[in-house]
C-alpha positions as CSV (number, residue, x, y, z in Angstrom):
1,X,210.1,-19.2,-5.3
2,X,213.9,-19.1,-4.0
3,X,215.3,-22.6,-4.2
4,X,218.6,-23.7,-2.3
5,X,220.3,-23.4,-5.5
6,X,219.5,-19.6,-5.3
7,X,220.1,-19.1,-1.6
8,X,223.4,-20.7,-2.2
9,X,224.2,-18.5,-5.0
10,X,223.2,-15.2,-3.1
11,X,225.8,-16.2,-0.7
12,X,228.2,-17.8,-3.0
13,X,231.5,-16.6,-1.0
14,X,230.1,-18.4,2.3
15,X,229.3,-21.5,1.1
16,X,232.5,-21.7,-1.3
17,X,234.1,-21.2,2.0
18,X,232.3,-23.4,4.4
19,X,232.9,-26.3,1.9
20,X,236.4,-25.7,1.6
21,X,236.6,-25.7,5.5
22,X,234.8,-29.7,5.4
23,X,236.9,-30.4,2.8
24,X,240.2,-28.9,4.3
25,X,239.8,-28.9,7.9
26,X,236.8,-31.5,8.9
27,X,234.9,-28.0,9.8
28,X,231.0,-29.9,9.0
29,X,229.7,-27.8,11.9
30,X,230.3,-24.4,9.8
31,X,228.9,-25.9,6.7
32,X,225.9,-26.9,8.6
33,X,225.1,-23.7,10.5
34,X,225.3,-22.4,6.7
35,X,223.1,-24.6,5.3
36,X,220.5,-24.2,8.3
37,X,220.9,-20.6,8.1
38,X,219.3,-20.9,4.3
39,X,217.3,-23.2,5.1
40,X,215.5,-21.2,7.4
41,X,215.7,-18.0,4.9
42,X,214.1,-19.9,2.2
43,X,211.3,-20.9,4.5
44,X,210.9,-17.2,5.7
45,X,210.7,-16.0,1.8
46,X,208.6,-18.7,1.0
47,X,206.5,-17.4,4.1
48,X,206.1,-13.7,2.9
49,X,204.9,-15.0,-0.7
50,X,202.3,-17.5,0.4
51,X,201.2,-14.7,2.8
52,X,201.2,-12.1,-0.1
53,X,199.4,-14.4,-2.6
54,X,197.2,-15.5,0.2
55,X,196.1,-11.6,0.7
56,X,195.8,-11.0,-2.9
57,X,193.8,-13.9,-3.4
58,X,191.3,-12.4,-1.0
59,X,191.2,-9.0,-2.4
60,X,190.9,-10.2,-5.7
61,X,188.0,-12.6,-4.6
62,X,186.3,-9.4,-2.8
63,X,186.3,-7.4,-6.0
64,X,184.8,-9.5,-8.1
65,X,181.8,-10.2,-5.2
66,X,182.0,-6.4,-5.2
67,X,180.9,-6.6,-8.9
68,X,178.1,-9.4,-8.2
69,X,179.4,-11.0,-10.6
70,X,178.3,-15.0,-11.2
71,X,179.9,-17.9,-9.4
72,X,182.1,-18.7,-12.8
73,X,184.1,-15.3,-12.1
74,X,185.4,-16.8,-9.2
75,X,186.3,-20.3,-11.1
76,X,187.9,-18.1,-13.6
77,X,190.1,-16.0,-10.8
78,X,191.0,-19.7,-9.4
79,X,192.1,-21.0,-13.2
80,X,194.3,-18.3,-12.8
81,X,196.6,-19.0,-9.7
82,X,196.9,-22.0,-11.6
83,X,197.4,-20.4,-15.1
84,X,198.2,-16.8,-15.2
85,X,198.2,-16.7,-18.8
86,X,195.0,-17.7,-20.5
87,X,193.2,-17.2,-23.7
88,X,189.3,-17.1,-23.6
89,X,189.3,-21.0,-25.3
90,X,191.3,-22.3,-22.6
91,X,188.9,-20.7,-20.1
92,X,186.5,-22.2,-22.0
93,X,187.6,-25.2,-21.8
94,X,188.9,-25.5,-18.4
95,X,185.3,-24.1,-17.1
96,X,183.3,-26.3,-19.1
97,X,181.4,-23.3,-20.4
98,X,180.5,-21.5,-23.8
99,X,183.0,-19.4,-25.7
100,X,180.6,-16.8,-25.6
101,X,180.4,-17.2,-21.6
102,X,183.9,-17.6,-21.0
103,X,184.6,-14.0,-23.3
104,X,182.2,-12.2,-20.8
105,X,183.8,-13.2,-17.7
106,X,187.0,-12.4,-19.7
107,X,186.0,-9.2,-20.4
108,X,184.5,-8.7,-16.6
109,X,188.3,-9.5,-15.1
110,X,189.8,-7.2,-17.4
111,X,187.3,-4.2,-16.7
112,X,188.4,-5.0,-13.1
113,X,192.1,-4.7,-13.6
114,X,192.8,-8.2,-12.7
115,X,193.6,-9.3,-16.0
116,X,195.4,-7.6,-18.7
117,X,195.1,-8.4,-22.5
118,X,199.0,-8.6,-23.9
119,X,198.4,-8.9,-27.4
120,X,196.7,-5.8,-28.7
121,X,194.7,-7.7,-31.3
122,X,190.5,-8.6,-32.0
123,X,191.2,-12.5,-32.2
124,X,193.2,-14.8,-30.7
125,X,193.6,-12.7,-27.2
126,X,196.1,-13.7,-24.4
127,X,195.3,-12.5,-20.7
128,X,197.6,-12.1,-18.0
129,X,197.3,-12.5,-14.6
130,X,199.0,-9.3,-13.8
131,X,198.8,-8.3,-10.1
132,X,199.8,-12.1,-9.2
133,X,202.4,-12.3,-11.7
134,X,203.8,-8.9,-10.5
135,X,204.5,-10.7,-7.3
136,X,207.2,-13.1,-9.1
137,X,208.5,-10.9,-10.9
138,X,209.1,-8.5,-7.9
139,X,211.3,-11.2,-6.4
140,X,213.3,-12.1,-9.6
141,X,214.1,-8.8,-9.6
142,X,215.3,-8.5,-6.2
143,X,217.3,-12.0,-6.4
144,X,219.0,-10.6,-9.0
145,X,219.6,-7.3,-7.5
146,X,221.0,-9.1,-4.4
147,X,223.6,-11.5,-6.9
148,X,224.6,-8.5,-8.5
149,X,222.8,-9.2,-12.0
150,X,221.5,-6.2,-13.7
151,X,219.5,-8.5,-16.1
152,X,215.5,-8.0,-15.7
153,X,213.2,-10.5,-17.8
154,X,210.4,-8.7,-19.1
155,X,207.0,-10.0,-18.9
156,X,206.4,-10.3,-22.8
157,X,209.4,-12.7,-23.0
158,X,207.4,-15.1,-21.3
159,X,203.7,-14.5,-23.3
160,X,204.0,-17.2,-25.9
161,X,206.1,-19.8,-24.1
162,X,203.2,-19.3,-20.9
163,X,199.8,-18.8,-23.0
164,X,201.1,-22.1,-25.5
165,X,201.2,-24.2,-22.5
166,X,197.9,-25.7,-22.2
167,X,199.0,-29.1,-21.0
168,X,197.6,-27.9,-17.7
């Protein structure tokens, strides 16, 4: 999520200028009201995501129960807060379940709209995670709308460096 590093850059002018003031002037109580002040807005952004992926965690979990779909379903939607890129062998694997199995709950995500397939092809089929990755990508793109960057990454960008990760 934002880091001090981005905090600091979204407010670039201010903290050029608080450390000039330490470094001119002995001024250390500006630069640490500056510092506090991101601080505290990092925590608060970091707040609203763990709230947001907290609440779509839940929905996501009702849906599937909606479904009555098995118990792997749900160990498949958990694999994916931790990789939102999969292929059905990595689910495989990480499940400790049959290629054949792991294709089905695959396929069960993807009729539920939690998972997208990116690749367009029969074989070798990378999933994403879309409504969880949305959420990052919805904040990059505001970050970079509040620096003044008119850059947006787009999601197939990251496909193959995310889905050839499998180190875990």
């Amino acid at each position: 999520m934002a880091s001090r590093a981005l905090a600091a850059l979204r407010h670039r002018l201010d903290y050029y200028d608080a450390l000039m003031a330490v470094r001119h002037e002995g001024d250390w109580e500006s630069w640490l009201t500056f510092f506090v002040r991101g601080v505290a807005e990092t925590a608060e952004e970091a707040s609203i995501n763990a709230r947001a992926i907290v609440a779509l965690r839940e929905e996501q979990r009702r849906r599937i129960l909606e479904q009555r779909a098995p118990p792997n379903a749900l160990r498949l939607l958990d694999l994916l807060y931790r990789r939102p890129m999969v292929d059905v062998n990595l689910v495989s694997r990480e499940l400790e379940v049959t290629f054949a199995t792991a294709n089905k709950l695959v396929e069960q995500l993807e009729r539920l709209e939690i998972i997208v397939e990116t690749t367009g092809r029969k074989r070798d089929r990378i999933f994403r995670f879309e409504p969880y990755l949305r959420l990052f990508e919805q904040e990059e793109r505001e970050r970079s709308a509040d620096s003044g960057e008119l850059q947006e990454t787009a999601p197939s960008d990251r496909r193959s460096e995310l889905a050839s990760d499998d180190s875990g």
